[in-house]
N, CA, C and O atoms as CSV, one atom per row, in Angstrom:
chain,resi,resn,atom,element,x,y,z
A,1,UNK,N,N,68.043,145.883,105.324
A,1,UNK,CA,C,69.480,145.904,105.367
A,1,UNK,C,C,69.998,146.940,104.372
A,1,UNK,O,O,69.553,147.183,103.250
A,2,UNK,N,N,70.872,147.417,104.912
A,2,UNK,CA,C,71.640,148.875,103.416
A,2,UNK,C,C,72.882,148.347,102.774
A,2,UNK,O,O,73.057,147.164,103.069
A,3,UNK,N,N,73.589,148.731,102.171
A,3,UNK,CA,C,74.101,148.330,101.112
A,3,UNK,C,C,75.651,148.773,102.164
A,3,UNK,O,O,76.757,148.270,101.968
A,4,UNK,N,N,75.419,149.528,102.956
A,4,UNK,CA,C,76.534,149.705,104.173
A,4,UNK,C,C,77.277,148.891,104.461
A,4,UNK,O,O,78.485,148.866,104.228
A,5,UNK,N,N,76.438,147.896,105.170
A,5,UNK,CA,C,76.276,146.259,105.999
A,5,UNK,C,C,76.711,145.352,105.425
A,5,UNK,O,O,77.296,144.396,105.935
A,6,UNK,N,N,76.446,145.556,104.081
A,6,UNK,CA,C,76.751,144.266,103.310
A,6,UNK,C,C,78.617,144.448,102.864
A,6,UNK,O,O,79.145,145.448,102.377
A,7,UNK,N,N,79.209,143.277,103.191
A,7,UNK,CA,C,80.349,143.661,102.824
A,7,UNK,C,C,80.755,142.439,101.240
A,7,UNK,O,O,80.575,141.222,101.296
A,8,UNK,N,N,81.049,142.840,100.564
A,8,UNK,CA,C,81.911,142.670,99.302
A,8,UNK,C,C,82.533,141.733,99.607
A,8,UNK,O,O,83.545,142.152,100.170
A,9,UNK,N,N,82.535,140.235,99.556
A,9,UNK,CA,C,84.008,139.170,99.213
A,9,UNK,C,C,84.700,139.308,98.311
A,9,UNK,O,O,85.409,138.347,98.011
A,10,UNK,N,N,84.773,140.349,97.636
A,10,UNK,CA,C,86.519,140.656,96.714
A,10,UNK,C,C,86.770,141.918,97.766
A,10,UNK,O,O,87.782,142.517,97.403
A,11,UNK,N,N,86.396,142.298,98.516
A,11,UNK,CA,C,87.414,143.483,99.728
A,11,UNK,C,C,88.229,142.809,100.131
A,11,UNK,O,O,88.039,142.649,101.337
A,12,UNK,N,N,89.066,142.298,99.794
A,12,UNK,CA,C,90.279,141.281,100.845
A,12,UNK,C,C,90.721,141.752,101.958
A,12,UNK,O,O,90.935,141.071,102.962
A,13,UNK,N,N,90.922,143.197,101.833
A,13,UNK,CA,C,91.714,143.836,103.097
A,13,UNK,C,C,90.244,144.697,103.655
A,13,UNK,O,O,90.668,145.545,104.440
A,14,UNK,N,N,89.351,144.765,103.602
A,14,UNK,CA,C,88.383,145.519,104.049
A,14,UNK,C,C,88.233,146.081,104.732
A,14,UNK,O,O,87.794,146.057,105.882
A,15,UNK,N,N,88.913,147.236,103.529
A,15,UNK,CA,C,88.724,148.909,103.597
A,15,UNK,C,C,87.372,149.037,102.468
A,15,UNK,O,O,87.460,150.115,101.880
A,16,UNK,N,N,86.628,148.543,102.189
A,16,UNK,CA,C,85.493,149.226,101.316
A,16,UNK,C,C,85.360,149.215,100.166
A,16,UNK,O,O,84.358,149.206,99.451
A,17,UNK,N,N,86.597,149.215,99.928
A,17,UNK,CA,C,87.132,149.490,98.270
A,17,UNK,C,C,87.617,148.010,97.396
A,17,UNK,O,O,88.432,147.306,97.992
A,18,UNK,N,N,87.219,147.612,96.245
A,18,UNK,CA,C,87.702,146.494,95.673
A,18,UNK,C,C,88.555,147.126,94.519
A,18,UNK,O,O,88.219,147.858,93.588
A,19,UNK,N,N,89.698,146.634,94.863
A,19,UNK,CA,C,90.705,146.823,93.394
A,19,UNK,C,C,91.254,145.813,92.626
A,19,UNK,O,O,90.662,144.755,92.838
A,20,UNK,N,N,92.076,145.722,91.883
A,20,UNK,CA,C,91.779,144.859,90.429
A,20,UNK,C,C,92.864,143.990,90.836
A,20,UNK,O,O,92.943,142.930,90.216
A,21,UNK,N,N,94.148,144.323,92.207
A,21,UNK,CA,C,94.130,143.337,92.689
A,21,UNK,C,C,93.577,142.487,93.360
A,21,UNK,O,O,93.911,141.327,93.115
A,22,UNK,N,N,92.454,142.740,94.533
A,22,UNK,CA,C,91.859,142.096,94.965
A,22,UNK,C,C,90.890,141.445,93.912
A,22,UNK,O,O,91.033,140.225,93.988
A,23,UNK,N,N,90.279,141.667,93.285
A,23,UNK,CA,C,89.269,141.282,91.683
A,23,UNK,C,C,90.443,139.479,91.639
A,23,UNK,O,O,90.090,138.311,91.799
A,24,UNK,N,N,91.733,140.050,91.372
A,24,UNK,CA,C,92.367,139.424,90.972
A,24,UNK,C,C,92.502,138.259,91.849
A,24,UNK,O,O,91.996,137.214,91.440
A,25,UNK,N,N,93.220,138.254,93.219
A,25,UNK,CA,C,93.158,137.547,94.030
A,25,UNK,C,C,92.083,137.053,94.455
A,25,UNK,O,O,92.518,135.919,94.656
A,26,UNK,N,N,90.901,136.991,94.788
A,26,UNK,CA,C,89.557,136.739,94.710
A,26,UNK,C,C,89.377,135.797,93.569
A,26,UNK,O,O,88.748,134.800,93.924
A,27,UNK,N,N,89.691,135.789,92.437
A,27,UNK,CA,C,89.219,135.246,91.628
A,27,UNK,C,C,90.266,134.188,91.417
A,27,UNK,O,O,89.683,133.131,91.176
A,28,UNK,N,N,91.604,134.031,91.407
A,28,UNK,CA,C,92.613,133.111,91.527
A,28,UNK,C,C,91.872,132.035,92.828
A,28,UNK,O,O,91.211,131.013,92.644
A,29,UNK,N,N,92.227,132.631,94.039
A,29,UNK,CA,C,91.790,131.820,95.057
A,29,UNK,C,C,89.948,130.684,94.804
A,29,UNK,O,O,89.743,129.552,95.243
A,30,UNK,N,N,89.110,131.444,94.097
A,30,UNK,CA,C,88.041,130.584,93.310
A,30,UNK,C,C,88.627,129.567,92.574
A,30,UNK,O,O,88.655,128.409,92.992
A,31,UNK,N,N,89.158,129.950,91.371
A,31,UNK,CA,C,89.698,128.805,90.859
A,31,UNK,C,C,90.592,127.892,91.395
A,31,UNK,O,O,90.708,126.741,90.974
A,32,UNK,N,N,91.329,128.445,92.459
A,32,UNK,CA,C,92.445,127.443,93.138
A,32,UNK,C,C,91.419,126.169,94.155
A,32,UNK,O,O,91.808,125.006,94.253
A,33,UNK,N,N,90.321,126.587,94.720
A,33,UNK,CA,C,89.582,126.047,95.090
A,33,UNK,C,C,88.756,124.894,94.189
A,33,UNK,O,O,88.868,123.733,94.584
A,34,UNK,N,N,87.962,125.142,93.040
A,34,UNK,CA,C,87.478,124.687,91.873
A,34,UNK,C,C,88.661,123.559,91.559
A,34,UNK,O,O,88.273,122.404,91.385
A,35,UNK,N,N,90.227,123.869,91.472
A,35,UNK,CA,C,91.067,122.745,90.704
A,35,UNK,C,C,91.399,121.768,92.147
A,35,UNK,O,O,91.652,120.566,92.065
A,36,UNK,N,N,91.353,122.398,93.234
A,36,UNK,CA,C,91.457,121.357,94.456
A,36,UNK,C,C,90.202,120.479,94.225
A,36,UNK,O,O,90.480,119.319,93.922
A,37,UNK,N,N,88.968,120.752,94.296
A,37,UNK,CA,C,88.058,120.104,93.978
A,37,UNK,C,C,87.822,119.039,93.178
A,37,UNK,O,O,87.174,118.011,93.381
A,38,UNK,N,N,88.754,119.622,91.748
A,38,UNK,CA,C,88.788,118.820,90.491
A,38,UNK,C,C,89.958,117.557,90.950
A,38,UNK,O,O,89.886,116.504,90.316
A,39,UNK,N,N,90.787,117.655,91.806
A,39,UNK,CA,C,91.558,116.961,92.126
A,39,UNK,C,C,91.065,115.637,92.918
A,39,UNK,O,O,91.007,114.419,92.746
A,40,UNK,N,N,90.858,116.270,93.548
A,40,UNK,CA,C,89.962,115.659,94.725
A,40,UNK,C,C,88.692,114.540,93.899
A,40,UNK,O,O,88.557,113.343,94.150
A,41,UNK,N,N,88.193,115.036,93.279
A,41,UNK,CA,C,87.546,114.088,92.364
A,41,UNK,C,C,88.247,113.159,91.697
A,41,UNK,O,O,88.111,111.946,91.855
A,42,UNK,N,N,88.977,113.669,90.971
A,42,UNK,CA,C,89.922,112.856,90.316
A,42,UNK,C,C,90.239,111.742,91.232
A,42,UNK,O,O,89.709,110.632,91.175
A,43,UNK,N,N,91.250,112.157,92.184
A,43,UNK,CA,C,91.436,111.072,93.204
A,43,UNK,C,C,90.729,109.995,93.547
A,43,UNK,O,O,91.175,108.876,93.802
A,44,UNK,N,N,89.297,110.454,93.552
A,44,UNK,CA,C,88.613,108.976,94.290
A,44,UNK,C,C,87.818,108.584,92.666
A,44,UNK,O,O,87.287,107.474,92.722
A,45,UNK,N,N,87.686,109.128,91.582
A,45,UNK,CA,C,87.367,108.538,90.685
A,45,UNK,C,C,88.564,107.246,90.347
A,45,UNK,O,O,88.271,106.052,90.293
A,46,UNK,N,N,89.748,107.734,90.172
A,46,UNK,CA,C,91.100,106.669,90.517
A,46,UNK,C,C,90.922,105.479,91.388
A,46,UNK,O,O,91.032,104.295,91.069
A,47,UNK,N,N,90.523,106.185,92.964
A,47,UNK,CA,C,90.770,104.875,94.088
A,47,UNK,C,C,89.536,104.132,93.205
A,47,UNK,O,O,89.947,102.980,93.064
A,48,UNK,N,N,88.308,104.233,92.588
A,48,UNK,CA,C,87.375,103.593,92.463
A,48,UNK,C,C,87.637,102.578,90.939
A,48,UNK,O,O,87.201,101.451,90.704
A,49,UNK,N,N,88.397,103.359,90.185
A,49,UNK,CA,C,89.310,102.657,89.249
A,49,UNK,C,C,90.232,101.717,89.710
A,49,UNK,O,O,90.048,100.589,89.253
A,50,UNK,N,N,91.097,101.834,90.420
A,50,UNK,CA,C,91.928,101.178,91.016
A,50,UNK,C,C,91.063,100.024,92.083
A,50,UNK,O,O,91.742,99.118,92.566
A,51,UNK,N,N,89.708,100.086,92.392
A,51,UNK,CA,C,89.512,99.228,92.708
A,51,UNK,C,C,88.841,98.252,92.224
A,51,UNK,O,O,88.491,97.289,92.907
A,52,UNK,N,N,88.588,98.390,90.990
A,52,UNK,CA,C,87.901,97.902,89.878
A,52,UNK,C,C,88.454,96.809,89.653
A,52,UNK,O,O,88.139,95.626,89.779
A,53,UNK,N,N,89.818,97.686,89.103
A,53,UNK,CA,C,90.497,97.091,88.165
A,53,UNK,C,C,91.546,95.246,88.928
A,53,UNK,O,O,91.958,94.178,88.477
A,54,UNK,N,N,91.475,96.081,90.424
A,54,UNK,CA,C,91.338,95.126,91.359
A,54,UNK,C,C,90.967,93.536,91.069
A,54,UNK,O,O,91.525,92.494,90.724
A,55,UNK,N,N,89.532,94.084,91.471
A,55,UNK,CA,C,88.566,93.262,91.617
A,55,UNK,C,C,88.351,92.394,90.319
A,55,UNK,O,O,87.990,91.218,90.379
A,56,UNK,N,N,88.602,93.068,89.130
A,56,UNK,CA,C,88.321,92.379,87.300
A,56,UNK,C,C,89.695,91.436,87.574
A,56,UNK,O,O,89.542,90.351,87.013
A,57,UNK,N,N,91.001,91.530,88.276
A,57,UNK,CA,C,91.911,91.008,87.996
A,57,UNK,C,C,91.955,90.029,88.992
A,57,UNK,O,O,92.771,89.132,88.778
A,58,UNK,N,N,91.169,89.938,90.234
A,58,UNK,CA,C,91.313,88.817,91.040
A,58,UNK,C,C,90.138,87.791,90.424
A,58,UNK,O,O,90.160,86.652,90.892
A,59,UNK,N,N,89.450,87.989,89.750
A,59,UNK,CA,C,87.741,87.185,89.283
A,59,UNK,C,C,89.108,86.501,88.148
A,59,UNK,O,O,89.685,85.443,88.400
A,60,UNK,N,N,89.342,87.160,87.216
A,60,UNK,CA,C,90.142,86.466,86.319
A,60,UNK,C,C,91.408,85.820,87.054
A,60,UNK,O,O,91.677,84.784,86.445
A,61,UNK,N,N,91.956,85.940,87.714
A,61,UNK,CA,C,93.051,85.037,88.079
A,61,UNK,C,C,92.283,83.820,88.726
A,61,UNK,O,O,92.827,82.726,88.572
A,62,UNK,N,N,91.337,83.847,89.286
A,62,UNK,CA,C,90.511,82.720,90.002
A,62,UNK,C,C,89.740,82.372,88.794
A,62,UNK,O,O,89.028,81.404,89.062
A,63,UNK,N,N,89.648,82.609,88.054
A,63,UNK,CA,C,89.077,81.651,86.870
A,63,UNK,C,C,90.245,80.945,85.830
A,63,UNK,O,O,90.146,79.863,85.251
A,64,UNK,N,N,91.462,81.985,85.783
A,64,UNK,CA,C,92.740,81.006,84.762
A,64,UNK,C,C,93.226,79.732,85.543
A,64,UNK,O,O,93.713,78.699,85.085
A,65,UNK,N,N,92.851,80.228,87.400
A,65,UNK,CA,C,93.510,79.133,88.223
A,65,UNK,C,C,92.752,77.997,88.118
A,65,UNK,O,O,93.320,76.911,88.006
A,66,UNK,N,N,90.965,78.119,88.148
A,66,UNK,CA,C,90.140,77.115,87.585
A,66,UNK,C,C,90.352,75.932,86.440
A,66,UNK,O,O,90.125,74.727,86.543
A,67,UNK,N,N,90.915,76.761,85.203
A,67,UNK,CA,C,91.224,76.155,83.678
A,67,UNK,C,C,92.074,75.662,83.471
A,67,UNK,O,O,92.299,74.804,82.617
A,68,UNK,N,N,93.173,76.441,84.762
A,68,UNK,CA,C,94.421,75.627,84.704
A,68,UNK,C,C,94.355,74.443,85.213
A,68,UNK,O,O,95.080,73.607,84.675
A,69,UNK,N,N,93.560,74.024,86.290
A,69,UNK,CA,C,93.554,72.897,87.165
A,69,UNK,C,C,92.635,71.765,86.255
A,69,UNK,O,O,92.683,70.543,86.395
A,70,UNK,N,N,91.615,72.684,85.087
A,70,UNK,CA,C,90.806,71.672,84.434
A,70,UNK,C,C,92.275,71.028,83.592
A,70,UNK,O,O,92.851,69.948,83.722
A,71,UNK,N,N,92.482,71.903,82.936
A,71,UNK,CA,C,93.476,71.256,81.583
A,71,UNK,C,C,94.393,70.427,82.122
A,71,UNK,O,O,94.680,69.410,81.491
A,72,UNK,N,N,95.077,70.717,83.477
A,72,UNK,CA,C,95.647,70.130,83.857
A,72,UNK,C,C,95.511,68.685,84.028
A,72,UNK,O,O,96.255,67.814,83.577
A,73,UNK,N,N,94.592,68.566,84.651
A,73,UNK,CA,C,93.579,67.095,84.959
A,73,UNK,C,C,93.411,66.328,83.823
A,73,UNK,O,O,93.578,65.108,83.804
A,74,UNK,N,N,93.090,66.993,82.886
A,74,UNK,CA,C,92.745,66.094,81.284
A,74,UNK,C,C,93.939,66.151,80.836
A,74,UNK,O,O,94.313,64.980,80.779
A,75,UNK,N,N,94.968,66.996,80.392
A,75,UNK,CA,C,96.491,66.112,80.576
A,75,UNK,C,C,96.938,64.626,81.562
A,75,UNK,O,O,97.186,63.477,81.196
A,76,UNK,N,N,96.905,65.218,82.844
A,76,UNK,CA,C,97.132,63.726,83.455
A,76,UNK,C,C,96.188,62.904,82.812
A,76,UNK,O,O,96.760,62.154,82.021
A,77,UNK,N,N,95.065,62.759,82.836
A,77,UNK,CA,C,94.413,61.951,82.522
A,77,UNK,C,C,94.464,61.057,81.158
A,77,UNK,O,O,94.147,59.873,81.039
A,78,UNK,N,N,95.010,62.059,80.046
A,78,UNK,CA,C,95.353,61.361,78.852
A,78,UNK,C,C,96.459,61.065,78.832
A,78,UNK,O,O,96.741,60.152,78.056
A,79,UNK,N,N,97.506,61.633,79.596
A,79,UNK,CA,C,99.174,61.221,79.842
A,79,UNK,C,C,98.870,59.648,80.682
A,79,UNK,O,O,99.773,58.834,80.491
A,80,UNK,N,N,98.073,59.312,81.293
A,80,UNK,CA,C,98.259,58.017,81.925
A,80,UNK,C,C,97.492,57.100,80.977
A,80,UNK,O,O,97.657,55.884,81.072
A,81,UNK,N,N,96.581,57.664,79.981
A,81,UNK,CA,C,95.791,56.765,78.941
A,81,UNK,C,C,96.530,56.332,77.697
A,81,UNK,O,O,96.154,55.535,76.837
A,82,UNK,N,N,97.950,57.192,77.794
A,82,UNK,CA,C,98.701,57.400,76.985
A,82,UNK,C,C,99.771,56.274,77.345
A,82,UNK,O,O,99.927,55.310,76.595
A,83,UNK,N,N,100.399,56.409,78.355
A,83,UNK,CA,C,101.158,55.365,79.062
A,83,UNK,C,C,100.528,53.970,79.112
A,83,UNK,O,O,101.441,53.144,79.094
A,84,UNK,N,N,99.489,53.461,79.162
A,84,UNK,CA,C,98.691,52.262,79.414
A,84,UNK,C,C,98.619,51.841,77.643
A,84,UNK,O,O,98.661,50.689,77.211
A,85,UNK,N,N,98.531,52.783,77.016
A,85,UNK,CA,C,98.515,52.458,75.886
A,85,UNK,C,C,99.762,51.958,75.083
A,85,UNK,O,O,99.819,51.014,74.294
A,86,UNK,N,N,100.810,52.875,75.504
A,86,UNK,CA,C,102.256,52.476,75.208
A,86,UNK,C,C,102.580,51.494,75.984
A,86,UNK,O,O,103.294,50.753,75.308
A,87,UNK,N,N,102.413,50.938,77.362
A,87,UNK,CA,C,102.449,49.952,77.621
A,87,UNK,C,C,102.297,48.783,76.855
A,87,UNK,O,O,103.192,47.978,76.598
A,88,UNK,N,N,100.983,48.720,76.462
A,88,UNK,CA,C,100.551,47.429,75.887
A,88,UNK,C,C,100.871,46.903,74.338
A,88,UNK,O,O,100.742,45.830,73.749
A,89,UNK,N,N,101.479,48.567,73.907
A,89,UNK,CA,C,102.040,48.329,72.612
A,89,UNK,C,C,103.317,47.412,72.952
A,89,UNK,O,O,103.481,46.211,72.734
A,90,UNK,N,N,104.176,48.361,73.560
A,90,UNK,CA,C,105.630,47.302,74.394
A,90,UNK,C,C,105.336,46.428,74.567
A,90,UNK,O,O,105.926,45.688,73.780
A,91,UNK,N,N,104.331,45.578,75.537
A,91,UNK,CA,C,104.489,44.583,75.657
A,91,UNK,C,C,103.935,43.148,74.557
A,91,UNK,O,O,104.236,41.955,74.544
A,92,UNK,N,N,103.049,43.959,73.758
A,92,UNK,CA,C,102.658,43.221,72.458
A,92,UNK,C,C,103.850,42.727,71.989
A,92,UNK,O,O,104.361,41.611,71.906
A,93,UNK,N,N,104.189,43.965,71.676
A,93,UNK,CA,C,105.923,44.035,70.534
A,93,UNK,C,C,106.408,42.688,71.446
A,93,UNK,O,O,106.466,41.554,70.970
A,94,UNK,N,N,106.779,43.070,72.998
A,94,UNK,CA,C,107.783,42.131,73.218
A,94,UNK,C,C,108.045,40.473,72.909
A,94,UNK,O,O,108.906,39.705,72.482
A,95,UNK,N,N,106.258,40.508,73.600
A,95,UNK,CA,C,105.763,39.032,73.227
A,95,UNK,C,C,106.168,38.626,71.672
A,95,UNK,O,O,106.749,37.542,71.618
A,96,UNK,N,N,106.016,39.140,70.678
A,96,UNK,CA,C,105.813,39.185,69.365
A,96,UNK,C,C,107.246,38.760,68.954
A,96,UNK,O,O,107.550,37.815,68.227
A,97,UNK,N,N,108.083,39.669,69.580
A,97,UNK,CA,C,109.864,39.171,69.561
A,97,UNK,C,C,110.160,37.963,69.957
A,97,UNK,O,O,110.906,37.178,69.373
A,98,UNK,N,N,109.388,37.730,71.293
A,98,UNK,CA,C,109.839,36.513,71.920
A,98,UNK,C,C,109.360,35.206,71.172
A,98,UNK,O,O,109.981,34.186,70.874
A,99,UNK,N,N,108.022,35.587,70.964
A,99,UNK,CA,C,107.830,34.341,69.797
A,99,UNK,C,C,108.178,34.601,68.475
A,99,UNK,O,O,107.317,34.034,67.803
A,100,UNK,N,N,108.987,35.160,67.726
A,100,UNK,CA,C,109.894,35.151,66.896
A,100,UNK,C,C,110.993,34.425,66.796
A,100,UNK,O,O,111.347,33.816,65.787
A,101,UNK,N,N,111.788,34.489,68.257
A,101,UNK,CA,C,112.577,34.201,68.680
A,101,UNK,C,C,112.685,32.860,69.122
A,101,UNK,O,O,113.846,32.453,69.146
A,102,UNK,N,N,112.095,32.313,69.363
A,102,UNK,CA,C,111.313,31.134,69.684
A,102,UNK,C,C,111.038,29.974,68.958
A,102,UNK,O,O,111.141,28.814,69.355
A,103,UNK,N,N,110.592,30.477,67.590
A,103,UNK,CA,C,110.178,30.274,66.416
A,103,UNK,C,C,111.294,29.572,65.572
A,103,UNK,O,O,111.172,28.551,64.896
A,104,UNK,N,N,112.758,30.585,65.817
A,104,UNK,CA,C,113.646,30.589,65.127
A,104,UNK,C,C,114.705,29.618,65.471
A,104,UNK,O,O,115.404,29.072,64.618
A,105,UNK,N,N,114.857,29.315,67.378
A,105,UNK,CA,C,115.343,28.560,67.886
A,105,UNK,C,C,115.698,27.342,67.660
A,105,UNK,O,O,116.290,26.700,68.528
């Protein structure tokens, strides 16, 4: 092959000749390519962030919803151990009045 044949990718207009605009344009259009690229990465490094961050936030909401339903449960559970207890204080007391009362009659 001769050096004829071979054509130059900075000839933009190819006539033969490379000039320092074409140098120029040639070399813009590389980098404009290179930062599309960089973009483009960027982008799905993001969607893959964004789906992460997803996924970390649905595991934790299904586990606060878990803790909530525990704590919850052991509230009721001591709120009604609590009530049975105040119950029986009341009704101690009451008895206790009534035979006071009783007493005094």
């Amino acid at each position: 092959m001769s050096e004829e044949n071979v054509k130059n990718p900075m000839d933009l207009n190819g006539d033969g000749k490379v000039t320092l605009g074409e140098k120029a344009q040639y070399y813009a259009g590389k980098a404009s390519e290179k930062i599309e690229k960089a973009i483009d990465d960027y982008k799905e490094s993001a969607k893959e962030s964004l789906k992460d961050a997803k996924e970390f936030a649905d595991k934790a909401k299904g586990k606060a919803k878990e803790e909530f339903e525990k704590v919850s449960e052991k509230a009721k559970e001591e709120f009604a151990e609590a009530k049975g207890k105040a119950k029986e204080a009341f009704d101690g007391a009451k008895e206790k009045v009534k035979d006071f009362t009783t007493k005094k009659a």
